[in-house]
C-alpha positions in Angstrom: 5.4 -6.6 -4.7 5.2 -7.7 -1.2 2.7 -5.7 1.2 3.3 -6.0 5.0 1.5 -3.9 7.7 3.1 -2.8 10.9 1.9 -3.2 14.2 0.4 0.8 14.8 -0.9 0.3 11.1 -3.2 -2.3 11.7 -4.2 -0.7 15.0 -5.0 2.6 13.5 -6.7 0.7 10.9 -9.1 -1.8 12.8 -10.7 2.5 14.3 -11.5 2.9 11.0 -14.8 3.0 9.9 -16.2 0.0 7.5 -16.4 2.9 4.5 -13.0 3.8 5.0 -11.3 0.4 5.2 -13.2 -0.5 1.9 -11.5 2.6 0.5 -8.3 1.2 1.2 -8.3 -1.9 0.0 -9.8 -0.3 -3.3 -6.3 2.1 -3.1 -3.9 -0.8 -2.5 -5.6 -2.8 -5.5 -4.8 0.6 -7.4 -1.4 0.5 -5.7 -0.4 -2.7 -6.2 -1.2 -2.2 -10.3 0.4 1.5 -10.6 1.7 2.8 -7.3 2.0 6.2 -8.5 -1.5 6.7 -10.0 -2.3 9.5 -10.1 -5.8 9.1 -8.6 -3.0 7.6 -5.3 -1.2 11.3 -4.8 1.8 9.5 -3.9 4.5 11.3 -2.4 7.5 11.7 -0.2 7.0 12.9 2.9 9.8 15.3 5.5 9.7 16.0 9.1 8.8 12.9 11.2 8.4 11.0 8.4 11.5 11.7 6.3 11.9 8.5 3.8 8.6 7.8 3.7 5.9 7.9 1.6 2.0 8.6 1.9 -0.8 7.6 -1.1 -4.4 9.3 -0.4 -7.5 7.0 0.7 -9.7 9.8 1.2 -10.1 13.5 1.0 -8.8 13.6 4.3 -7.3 9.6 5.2 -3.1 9.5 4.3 -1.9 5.7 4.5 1.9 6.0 5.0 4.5 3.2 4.2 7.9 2.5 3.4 9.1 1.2 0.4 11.9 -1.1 -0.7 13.3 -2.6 -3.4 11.7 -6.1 -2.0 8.0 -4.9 0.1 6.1 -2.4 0.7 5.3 -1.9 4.7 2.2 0.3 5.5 3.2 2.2 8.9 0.2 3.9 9.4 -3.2 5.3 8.3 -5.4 8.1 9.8 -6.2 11.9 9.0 -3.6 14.4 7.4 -4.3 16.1 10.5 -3.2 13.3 12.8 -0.8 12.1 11.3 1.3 15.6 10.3 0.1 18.1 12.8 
């Protein structure tokens, strides 16, 4: 699988704090082995982000990507609250 970051993703992610970007490369190393872990919460997401899909960092951190039969492109990453509301 190939993992690519957009533009706003690595943006959103260089705010994060240290704690949370550890968290997230622990996910993606989950990811990467079994992207639908269930430790992950992966699921499709409507509205905005219609045909995309969010995995959990945190409690409250969504990562969202887009995935295709080739990569995997993380769009962005941030609160649920930020990101849907």
């Amino acid at each position: 699988m190939i993992v690519q970051y957009h533009k706003e993703f690595l943006k959103r992610f260089k705010k994060q704090p240290l704690k949370i970007k550890k968290r997230f490369k622990d996910r993606l190393t989950l990811f990467i082995h079994d992207e639908f872990d269930p430790t992950l919460n992966n699921h499709s997401l409507r509205g905005k982000y219609e045909g995309y899909r969010s995995i959990s960092v945190t409690g409250d951190i969504r990562a969202v990507f887009k995935r295709t039969a080739q990569e995997t492109i993380f769009v962005s990453i941030d609160s649920h609250s930020n990101l849907y509301g």
